[in-house]
ChimeraX commands (.cxc) that place a marker at each C-alpha (Angstrom):
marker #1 position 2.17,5.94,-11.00 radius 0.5
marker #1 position 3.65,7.55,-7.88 radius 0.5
marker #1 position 3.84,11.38,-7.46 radius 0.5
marker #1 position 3.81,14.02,-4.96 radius 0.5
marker #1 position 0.49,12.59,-2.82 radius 0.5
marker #1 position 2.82,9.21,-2.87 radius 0.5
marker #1 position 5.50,10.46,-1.41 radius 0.5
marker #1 position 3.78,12.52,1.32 radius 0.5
marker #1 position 2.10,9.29,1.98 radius 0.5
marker #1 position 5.44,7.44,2.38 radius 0.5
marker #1 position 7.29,10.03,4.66 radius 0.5
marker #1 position 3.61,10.51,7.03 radius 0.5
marker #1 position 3.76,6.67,7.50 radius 0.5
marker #1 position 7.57,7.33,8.77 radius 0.5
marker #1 position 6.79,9.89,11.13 radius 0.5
marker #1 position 3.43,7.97,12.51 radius 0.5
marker #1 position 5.70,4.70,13.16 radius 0.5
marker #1 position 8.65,6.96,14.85 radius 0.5
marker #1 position 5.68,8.22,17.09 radius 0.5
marker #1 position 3.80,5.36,17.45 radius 0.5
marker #1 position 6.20,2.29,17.11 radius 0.5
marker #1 position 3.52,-0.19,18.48 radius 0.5
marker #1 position 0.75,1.72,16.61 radius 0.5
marker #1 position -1.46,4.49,17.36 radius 0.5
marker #1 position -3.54,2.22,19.62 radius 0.5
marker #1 position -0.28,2.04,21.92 radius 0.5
marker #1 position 0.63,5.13,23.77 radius 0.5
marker #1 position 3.54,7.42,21.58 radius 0.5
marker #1 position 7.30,7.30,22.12 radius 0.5
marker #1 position 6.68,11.22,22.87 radius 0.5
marker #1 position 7.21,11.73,26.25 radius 0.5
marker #1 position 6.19,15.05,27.75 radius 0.5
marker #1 position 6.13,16.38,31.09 radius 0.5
marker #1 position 2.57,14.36,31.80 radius 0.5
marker #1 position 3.05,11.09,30.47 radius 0.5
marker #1 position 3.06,10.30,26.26 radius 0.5
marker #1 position 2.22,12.76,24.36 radius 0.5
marker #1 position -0.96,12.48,21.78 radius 0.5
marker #1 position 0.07,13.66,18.09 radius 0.5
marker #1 position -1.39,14.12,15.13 radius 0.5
marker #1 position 0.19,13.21,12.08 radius 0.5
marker #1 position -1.46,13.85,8.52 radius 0.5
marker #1 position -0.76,15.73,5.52 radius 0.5
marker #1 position -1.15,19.24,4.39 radius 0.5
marker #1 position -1.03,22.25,6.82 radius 0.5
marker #1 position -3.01,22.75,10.29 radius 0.5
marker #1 position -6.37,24.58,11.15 radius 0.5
marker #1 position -5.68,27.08,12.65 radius 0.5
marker #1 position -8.12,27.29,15.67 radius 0.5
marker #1 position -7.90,23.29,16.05 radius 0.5
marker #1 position -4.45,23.62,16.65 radius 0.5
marker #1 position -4.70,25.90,19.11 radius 0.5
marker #1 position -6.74,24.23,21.17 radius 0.5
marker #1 position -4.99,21.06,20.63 radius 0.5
marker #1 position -1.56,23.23,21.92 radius 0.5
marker #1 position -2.98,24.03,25.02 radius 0.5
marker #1 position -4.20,20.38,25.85 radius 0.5
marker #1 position -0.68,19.24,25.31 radius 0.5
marker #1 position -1.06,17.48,21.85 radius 0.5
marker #1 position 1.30,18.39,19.55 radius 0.5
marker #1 position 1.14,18.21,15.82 radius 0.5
marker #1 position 3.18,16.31,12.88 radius 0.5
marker #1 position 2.32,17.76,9.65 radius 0.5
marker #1 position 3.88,16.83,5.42 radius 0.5
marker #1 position 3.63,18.68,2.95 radius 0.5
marker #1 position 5.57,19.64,-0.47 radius 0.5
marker #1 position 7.71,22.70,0.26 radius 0.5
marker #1 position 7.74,25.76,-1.76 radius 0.5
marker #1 position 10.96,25.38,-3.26 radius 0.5
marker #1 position 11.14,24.37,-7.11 radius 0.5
marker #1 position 10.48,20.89,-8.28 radius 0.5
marker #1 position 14.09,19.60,-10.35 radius 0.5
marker #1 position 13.75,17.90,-13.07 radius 0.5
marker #1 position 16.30,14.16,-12.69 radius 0.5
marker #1 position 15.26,12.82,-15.67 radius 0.5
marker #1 position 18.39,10.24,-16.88 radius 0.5
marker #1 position 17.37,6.95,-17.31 radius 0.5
marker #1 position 16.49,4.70,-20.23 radius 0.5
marker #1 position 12.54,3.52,-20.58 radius 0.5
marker #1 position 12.62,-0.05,-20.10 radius 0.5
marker #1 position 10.47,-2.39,-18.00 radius 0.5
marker #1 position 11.25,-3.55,-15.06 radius 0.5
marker #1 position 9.85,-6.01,-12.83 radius 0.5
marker #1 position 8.36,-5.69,-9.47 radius 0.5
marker #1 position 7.77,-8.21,-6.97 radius 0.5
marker #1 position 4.16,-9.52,-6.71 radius 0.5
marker #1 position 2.17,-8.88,-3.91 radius 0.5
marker #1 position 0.79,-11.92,-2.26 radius 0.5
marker #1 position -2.82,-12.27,-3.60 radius 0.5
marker #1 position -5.54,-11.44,-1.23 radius 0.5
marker #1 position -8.54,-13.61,-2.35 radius 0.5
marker #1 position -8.27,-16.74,-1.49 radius 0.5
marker #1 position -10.38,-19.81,-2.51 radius 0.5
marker #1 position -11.49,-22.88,-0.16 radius 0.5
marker #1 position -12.60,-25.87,-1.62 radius 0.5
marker #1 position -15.02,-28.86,-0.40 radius 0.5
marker #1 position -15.62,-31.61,-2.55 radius 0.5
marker #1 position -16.66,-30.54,-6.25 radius 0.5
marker #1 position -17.42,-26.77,-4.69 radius 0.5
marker #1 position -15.13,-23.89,-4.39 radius 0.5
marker #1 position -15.59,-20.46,-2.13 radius 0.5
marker #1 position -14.31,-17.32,-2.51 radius 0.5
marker #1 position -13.49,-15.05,0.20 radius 0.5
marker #1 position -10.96,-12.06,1.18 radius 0.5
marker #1 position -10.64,-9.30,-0.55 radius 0.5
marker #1 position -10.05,-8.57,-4.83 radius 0.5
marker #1 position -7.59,-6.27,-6.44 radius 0.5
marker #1 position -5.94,-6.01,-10.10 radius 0.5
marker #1 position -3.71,-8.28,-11.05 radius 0.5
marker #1 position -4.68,-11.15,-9.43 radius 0.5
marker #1 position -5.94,-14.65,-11.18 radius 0.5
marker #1 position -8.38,-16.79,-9.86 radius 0.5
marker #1 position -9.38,-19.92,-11.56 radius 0.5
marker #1 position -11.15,-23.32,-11.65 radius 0.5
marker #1 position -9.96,-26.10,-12.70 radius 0.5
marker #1 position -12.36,-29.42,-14.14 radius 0.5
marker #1 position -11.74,-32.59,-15.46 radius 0.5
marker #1 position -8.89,-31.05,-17.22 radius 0.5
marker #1 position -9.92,-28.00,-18.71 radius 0.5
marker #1 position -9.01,-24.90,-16.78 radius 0.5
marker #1 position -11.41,-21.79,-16.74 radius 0.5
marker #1 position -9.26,-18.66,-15.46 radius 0.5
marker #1 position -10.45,-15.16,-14.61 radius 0.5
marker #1 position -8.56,-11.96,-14.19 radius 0.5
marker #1 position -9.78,-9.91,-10.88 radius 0.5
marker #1 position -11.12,-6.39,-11.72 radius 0.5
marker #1 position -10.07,-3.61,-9.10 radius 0.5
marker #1 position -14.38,-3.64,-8.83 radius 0.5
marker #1 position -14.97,-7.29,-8.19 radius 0.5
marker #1 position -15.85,-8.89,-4.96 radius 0.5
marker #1 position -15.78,-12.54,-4.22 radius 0.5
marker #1 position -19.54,-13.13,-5.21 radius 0.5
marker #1 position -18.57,-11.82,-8.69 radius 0.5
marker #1 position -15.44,-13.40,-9.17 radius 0.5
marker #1 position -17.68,-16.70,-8.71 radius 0.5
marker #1 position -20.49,-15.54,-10.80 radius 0.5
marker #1 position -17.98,-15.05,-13.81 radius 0.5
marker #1 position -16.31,-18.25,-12.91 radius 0.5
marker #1 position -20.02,-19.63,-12.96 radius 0.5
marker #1 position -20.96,-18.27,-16.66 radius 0.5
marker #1 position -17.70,-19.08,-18.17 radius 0.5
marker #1 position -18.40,-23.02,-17.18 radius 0.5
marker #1 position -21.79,-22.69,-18.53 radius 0.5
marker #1 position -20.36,-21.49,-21.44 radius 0.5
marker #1 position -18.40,-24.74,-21.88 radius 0.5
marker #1 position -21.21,-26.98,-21.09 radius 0.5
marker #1 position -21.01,-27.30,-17.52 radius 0.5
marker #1 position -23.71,-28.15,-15.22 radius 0.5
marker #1 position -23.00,-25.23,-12.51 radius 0.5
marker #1 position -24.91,-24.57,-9.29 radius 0.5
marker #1 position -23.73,-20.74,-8.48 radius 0.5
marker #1 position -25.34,-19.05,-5.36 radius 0.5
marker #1 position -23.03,-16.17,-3.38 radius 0.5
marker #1 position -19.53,-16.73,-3.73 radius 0.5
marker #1 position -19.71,-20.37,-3.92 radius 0.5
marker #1 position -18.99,-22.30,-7.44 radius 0.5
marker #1 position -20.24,-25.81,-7.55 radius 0.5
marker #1 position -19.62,-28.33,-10.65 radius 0.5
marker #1 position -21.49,-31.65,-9.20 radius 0.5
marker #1 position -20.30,-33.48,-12.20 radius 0.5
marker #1 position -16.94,-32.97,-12.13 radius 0.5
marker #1 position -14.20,-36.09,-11.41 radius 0.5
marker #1 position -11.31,-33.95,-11.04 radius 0.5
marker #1 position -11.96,-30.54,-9.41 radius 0.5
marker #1 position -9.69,-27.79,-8.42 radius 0.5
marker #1 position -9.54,-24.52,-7.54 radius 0.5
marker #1 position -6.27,-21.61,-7.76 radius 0.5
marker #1 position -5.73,-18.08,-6.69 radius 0.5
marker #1 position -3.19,-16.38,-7.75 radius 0.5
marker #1 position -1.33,-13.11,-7.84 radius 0.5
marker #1 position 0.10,-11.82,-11.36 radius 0.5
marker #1 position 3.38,-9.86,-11.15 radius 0.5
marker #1 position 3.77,-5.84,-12.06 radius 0.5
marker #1 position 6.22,-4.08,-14.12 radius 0.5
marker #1 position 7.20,-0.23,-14.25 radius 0.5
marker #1 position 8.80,1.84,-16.67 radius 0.5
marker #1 position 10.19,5.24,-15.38 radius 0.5
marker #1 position 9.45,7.64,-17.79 radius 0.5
marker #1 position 10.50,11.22,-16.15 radius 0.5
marker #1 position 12.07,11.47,-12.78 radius 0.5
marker #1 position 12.27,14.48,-10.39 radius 0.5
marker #1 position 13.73,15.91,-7.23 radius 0.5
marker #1 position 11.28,18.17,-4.74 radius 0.5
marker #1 position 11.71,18.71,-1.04 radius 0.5
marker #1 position 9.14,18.04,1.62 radius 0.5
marker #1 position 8.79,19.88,4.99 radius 0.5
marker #1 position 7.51,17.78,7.64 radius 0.5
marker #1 position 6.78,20.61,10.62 radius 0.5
marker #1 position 6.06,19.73,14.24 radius 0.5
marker #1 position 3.61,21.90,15.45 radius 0.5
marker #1 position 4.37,21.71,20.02 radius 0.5
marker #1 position 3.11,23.42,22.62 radius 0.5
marker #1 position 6.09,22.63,24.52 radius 0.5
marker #1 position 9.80,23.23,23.85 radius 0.5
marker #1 position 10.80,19.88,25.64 radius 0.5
marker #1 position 7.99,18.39,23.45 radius 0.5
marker #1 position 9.44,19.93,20.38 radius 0.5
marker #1 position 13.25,18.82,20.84 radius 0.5
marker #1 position 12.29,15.44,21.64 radius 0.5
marker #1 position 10.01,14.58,18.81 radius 0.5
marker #1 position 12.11,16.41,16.11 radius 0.5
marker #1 position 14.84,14.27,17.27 radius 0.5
marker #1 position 13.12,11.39,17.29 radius 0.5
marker #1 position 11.47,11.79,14.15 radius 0.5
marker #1 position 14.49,13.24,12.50 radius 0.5
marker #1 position 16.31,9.77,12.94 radius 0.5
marker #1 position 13.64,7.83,11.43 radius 0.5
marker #1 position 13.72,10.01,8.42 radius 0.5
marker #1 position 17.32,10.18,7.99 radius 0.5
marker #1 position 17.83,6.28,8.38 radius 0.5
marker #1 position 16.57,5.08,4.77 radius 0.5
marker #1 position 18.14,6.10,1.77 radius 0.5
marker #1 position 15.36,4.82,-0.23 radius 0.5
marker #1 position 11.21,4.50,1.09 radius 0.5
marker #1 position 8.64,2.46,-1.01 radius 0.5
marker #1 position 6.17,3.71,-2.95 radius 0.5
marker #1 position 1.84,2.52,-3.64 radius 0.5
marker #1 position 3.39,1.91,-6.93 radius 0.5
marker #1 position 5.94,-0.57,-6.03 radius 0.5
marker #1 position 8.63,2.19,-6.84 radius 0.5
marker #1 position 11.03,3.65,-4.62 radius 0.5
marker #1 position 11.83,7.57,-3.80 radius 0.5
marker #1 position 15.64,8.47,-2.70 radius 0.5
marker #1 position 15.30,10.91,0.54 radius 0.5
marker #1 position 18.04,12.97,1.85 radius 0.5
marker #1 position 18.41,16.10,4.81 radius 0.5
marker #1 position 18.14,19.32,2.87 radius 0.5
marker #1 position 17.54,21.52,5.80 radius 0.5
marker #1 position 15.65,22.60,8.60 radius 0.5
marker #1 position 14.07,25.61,10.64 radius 0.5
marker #1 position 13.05,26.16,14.28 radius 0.5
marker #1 position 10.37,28.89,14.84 radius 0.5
marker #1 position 9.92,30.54,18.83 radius 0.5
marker #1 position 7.94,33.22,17.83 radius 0.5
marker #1 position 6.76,36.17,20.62 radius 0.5
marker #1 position 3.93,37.22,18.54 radius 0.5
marker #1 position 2.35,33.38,19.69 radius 0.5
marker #1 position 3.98,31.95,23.07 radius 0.5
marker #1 position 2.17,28.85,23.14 radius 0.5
marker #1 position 3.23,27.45,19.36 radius 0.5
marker #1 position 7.35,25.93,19.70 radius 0.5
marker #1 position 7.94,24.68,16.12 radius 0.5
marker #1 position 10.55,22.78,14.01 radius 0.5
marker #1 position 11.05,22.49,10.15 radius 0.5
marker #1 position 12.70,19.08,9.10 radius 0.5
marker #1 position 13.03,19.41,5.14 radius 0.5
marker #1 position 14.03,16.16,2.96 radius 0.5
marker #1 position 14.36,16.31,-0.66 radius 0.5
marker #1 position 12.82,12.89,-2.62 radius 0.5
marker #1 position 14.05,11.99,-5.53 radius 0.5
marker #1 position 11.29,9.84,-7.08 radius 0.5
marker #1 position 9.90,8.33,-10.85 radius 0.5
marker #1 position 6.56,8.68,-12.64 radius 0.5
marker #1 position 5.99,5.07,-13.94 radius 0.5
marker #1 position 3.92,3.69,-16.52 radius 0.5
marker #1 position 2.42,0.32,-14.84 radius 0.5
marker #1 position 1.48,-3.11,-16.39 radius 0.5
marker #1 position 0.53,-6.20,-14.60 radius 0.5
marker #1 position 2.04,-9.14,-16.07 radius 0.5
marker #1 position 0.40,-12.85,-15.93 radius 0.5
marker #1 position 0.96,-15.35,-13.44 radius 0.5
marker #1 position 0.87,-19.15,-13.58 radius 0.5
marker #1 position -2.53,-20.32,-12.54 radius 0.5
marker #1 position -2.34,-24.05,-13.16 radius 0.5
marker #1 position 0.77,-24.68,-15.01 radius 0.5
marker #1 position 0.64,-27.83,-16.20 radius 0.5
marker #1 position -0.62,-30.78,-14.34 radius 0.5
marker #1 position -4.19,-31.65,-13.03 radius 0.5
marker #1 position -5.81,-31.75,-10.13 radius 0.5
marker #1 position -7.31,-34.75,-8.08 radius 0.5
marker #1 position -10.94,-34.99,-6.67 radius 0.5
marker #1 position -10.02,-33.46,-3.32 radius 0.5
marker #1 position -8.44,-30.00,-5.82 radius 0.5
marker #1 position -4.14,-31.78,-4.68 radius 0.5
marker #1 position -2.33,-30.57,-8.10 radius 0.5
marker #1 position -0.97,-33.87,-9.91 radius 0.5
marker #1 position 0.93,-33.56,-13.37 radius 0.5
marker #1 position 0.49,-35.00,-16.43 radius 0.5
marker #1 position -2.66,-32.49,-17.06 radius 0.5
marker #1 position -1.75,-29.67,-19.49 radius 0.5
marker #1 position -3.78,-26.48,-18.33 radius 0.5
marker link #1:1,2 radius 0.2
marker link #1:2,3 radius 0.2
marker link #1:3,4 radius 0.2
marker link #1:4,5 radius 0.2
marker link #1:5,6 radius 0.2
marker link #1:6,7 radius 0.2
marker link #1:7,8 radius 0.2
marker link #1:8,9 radius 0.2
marker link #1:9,10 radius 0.2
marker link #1:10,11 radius 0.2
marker link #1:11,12 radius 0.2
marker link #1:12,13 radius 0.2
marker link #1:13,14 radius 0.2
marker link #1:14,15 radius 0.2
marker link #1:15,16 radius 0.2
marker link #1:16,17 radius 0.2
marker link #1:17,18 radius 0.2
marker link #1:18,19 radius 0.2
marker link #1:19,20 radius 0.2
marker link #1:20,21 radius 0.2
marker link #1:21,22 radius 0.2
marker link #1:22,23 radius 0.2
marker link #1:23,24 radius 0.2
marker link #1:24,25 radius 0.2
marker link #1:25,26 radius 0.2
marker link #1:26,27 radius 0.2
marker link #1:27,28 radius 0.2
marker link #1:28,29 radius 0.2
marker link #1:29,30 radius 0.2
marker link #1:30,31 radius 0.2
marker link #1:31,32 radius 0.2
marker link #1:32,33 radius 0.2
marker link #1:33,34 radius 0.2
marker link #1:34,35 radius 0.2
marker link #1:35,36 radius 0.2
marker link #1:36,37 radius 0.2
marker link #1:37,38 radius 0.2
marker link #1:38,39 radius 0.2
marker link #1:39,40 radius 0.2
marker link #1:40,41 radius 0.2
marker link #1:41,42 radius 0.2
marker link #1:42,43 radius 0.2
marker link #1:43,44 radius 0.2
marker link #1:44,45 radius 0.2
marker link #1:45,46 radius 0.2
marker link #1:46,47 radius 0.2
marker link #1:47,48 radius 0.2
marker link #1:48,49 radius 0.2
marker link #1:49,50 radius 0.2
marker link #1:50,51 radius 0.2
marker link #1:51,52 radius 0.2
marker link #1:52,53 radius 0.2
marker link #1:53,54 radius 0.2
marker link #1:54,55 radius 0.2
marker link #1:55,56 radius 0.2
marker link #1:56,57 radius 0.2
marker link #1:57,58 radius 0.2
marker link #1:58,59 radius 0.2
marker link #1:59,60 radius 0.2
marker link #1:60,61 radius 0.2
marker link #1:61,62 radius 0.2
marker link #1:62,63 radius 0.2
marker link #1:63,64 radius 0.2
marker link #1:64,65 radius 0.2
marker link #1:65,66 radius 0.2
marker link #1:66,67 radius 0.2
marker link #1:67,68 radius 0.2
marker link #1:68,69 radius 0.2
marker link #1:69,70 radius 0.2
marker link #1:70,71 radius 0.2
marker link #1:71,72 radius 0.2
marker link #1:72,73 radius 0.2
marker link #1:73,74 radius 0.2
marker link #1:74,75 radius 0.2
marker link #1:75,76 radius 0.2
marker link #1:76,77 radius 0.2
marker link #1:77,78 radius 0.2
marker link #1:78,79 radius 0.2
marker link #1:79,80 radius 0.2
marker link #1:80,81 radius 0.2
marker link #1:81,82 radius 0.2
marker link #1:82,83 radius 0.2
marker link #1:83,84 radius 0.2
marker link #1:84,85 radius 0.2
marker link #1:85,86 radius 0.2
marker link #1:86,87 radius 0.2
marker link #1:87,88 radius 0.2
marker link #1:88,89 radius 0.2
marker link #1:89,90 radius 0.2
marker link #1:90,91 radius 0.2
marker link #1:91,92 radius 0.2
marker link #1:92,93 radius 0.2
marker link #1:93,94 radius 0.2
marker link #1:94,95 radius 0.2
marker link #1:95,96 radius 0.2
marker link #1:96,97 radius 0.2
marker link #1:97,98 radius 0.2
marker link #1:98,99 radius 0.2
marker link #1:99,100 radius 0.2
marker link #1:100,101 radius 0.2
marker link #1:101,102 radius 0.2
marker link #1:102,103 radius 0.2
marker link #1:103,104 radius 0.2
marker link #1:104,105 radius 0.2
marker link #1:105,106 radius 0.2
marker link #1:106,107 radius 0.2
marker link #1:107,108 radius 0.2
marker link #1:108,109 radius 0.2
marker link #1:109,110 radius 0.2
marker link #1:110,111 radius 0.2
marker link #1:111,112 radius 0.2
marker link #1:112,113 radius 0.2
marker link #1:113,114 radius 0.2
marker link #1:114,115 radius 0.2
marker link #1:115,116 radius 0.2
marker link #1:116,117 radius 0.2
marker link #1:117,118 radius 0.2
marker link #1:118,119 radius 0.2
marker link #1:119,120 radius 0.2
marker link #1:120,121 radius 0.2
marker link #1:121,122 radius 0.2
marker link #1:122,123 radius 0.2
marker link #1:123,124 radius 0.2
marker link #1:124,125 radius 0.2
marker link #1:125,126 radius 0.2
marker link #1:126,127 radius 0.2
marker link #1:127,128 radius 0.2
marker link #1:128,129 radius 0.2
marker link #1:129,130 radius 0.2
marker link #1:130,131 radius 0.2
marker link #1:131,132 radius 0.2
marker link #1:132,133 radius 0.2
marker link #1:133,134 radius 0.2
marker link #1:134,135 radius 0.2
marker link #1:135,136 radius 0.2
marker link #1:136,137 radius 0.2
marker link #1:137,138 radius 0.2
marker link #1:138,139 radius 0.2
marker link #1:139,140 radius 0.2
marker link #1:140,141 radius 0.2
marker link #1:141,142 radius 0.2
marker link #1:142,143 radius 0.2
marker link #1:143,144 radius 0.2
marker link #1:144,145 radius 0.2
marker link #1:145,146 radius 0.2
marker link #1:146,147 radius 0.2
marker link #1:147,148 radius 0.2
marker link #1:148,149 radius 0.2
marker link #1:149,150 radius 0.2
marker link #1:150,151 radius 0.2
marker link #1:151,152 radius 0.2
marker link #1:152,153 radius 0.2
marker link #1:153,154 radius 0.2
marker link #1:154,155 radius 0.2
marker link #1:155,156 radius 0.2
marker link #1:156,157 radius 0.2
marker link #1:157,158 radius 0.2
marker link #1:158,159 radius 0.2
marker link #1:159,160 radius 0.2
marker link #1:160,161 radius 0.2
marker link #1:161,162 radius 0.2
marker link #1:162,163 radius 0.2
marker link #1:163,164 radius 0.2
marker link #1:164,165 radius 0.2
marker link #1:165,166 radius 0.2
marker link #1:166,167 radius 0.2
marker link #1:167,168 radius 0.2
marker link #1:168,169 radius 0.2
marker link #1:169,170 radius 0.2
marker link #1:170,171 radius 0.2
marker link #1:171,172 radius 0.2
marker link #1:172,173 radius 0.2
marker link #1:173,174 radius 0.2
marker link #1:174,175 radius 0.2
marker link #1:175,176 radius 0.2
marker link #1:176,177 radius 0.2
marker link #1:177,178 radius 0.2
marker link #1:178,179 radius 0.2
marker link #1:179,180 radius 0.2
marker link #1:180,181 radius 0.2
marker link #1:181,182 radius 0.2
marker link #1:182,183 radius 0.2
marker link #1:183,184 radius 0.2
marker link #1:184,185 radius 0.2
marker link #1:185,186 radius 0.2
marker link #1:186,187 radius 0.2
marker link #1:187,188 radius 0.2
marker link #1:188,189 radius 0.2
marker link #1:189,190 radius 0.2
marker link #1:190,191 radius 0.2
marker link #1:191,192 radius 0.2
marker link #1:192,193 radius 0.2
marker link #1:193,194 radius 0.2
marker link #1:194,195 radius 0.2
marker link #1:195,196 radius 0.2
marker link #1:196,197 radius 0.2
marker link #1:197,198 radius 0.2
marker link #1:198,199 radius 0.2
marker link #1:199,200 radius 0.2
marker link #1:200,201 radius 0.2
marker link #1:201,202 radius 0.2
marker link #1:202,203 radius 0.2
marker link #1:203,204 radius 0.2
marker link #1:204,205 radius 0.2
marker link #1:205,206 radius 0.2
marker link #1:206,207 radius 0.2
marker link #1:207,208 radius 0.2
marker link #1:208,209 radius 0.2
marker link #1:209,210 radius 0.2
marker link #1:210,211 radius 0.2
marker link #1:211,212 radius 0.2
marker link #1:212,213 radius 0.2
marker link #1:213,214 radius 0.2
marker link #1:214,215 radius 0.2
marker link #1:215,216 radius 0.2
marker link #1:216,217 radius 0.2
marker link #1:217,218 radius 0.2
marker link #1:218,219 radius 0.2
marker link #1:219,220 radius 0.2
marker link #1:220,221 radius 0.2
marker link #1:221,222 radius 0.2
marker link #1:222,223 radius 0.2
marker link #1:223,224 radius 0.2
marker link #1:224,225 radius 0.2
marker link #1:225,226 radius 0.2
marker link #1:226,227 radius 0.2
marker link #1:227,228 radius 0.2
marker link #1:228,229 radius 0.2
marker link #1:229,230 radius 0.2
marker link #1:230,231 radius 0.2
marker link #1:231,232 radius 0.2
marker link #1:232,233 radius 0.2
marker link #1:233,234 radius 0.2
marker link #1:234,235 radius 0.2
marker link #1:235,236 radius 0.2
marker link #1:236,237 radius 0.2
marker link #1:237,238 radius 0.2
marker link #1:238,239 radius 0.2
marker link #1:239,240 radius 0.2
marker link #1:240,241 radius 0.2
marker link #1:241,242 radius 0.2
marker link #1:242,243 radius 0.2
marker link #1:243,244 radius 0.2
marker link #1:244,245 radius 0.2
marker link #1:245,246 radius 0.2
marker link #1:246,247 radius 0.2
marker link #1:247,248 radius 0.2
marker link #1:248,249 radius 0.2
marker link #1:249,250 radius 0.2
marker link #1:250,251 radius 0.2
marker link #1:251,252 radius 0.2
marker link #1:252,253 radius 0.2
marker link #1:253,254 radius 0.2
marker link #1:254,255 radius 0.2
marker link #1:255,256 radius 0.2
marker link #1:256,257 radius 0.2
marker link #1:257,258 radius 0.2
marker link #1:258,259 radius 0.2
marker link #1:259,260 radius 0.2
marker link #1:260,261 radius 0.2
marker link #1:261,262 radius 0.2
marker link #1:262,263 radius 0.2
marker link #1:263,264 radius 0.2
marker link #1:264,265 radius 0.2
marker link #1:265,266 radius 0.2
marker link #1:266,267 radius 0.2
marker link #1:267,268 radius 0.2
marker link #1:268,269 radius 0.2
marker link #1:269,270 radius 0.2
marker link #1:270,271 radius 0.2
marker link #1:271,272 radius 0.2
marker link #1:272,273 radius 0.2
marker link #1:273,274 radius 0.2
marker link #1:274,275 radius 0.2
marker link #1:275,276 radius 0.2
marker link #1:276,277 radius 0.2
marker link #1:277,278 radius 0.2
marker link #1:278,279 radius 0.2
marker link #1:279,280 radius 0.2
marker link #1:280,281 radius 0.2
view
């Protein structure tokens, strides 16, 4: 279910990308008086002495965090389910001959599945699996229906088999909102350079205020929207130029359930794992 770590999560990925369009590996968008400027962009407030020595090398810092104002309560909508659009599954399965691989990487909610001589033997990838398991489990439940299995790694092997098939698949997710709520974030830019400062706020301010809506790790989405902003030139610290951009996200706390998708269908598969119908499964 998404909360406040989601949302921080969401608007540091914003601020990264208006930074670092071609990725962190590329030089930033920040230009300062040098060249591009190195920045910093994370969650939660500075260290103290770290940014301070950062300030006087000429990196500047991006930091999220919730602000201190009261979280509203936006609670309004009806609990129902809704449903989200699958992710594409991210084990995948090769096959050669009467033997199928695993590889890639396993997550809930995904289905993978072996099909033989017309009987299909699904499995439903644990958050904890790996490929080698996934196999293993696909290994015992053959051997459970009789099958001659040779198992080693992440390899599945039924030398008996006519018809032989293998399926990955990815199962979709629904939500159901069950409170909603309104809190503003401060996303601070922490310069050692005024220049610095007005071009990265305005930079970064842009790429905030574009979307109406940002995705959640949920599959959810939060509305964001300007609610203010502060800039700080403080005497007492002559090296530190900073700027306050505060967005308020209006966002759900879900209840999550993956629902089933088709591994098989119906139909069959031939020797070299094509699906042909006329197999129920």
């Amino acid at each position: 279910m998404a909360d406040q770590a989601d949302v921080e999560n969401a608007l540091v990925s914003l601020v990264a990308n208006a930074i670092y369009p071609n990725g962190a590996a590329a030089a930033s968008a920040i230009m300062g008086p040098s060249g591009p400027v190195t920045c910093r962009v994370y969650r939660g407030m500075p260290n103290g002495p770290a940014l301070d020595t950062d300030l006087v090398r000429g990196v500047m810092h991006a930091t999220v965090f919730a602000d201190a104002t009261p979280v509203r309560n936006t609670t309004r909508f009806p609990r129902i389910w809704q449903e989200v659009a699958p992710v594409p599954a991210t084990l995948n399965v090769s096959i050669a001959g009467t033997a199928a691989s695993f590889a890639g990487l396993c997550a809930a909610g995904q289905l993978a599945g072996i099909a033989v001589d017309g009987s299909t033997f699904p499995y439903a990838v644990q958050a904890r699996d790996t490929p080698p398991t996934v196999a293993s489990n696909l290994a015992a439940m053959l051997r459970a229906a009789g099958w001659l299995v040779d198992y080693a790694g992440s390899t599945v092997a039924v030398p008996a088999a006519r018809l032989f098939g293998a399926r990955v698949v990815s199962g979709g997710m629904a939500l159901q909102e069950i409170k909603r709520q309104e809190q503003q974030f401060r996303i601070s830019l922490w310069c050692g350079d005024p220049g610095i400062r007005d071009t990265a706020a305005a930079s970064i301010d842009t790429a905030l205020a574009t979307p109406n809506f940002i995705g959640l790790a949920d599959g959810s989405s939060a509305r964001i929207s300007f609610a203010g902003g502060a800039t700080t030139d403080k005497s007492a610290d002559a090296a530190l130029y900073r700027r306050d951009l505060i967005y308020a996200a209006e966002y759900p706390t879900t209840l999550a359930a993956t629902t089933p998708a088709l591994l098989f269908g119906v139909g069959g598969f031939e020797a070299n794992g094509a699906f042909i119908a006329g197999i129920s499964g």
